[in-house]
C-alpha positions in Angstrom: -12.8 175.2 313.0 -9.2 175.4 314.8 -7.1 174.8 311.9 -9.8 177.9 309.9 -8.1 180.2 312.8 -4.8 179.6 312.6 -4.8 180.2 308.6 -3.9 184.4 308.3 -6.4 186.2 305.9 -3.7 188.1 304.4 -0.1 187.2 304.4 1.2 190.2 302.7 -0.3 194.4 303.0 -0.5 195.8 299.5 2.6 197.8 300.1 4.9 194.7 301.8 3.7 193.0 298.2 4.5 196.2 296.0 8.4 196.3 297.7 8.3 192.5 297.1 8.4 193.2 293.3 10.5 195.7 293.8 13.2 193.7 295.3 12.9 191.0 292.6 13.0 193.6 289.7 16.0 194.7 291.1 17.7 191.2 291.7 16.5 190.4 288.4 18.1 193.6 286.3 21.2 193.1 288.8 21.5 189.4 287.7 21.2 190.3 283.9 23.5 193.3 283.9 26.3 191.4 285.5 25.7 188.8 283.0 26.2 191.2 280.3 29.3 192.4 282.0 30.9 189.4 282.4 30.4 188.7 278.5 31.2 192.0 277.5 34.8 192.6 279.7 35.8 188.8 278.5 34.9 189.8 275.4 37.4 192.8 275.8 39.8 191.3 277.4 40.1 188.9 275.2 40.4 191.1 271.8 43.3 193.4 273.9 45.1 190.2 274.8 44.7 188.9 270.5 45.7 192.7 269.8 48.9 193.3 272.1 50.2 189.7 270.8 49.7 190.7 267.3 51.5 193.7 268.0 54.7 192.1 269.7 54.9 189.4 267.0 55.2 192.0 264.1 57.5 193.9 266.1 59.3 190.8 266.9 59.2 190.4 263.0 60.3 194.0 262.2 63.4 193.4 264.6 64.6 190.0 262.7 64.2 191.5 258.8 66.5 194.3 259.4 
């Protein structure tokens, strides 16, 4: 009967649970975006660098024919 007490009926209000799932929807479409991101600005990053180099080496070959 003593440990019955000491166990709270409800551990959450309707409203504490509501911003609970709130909070995790948000840390969830947070965590995804950023993992997008990450993939998307590498991706860029990437294809500038591979671009620019491509660039300087036909310069670079221009310079040499003539």
């Amino acid at each position: 009967m003593y440990l019955h007490s000491k166990i709270p009926e409800n551990m959450f209000e309707f409203s504490q649970y509501l911003g609970f799932l709130l909070f995790l929807t948000i840390l969830t479409i947070g965590f995804w975006l950023m993992f997008f991101l990450v993939g998307f600005v590498s991706y860029w990053v990437t294809g500038a660098s591979w671009e620019m180099f491509k660039e300087k080496r036909a310069k670079k070959r221009q310079e040499q024919s003539i």
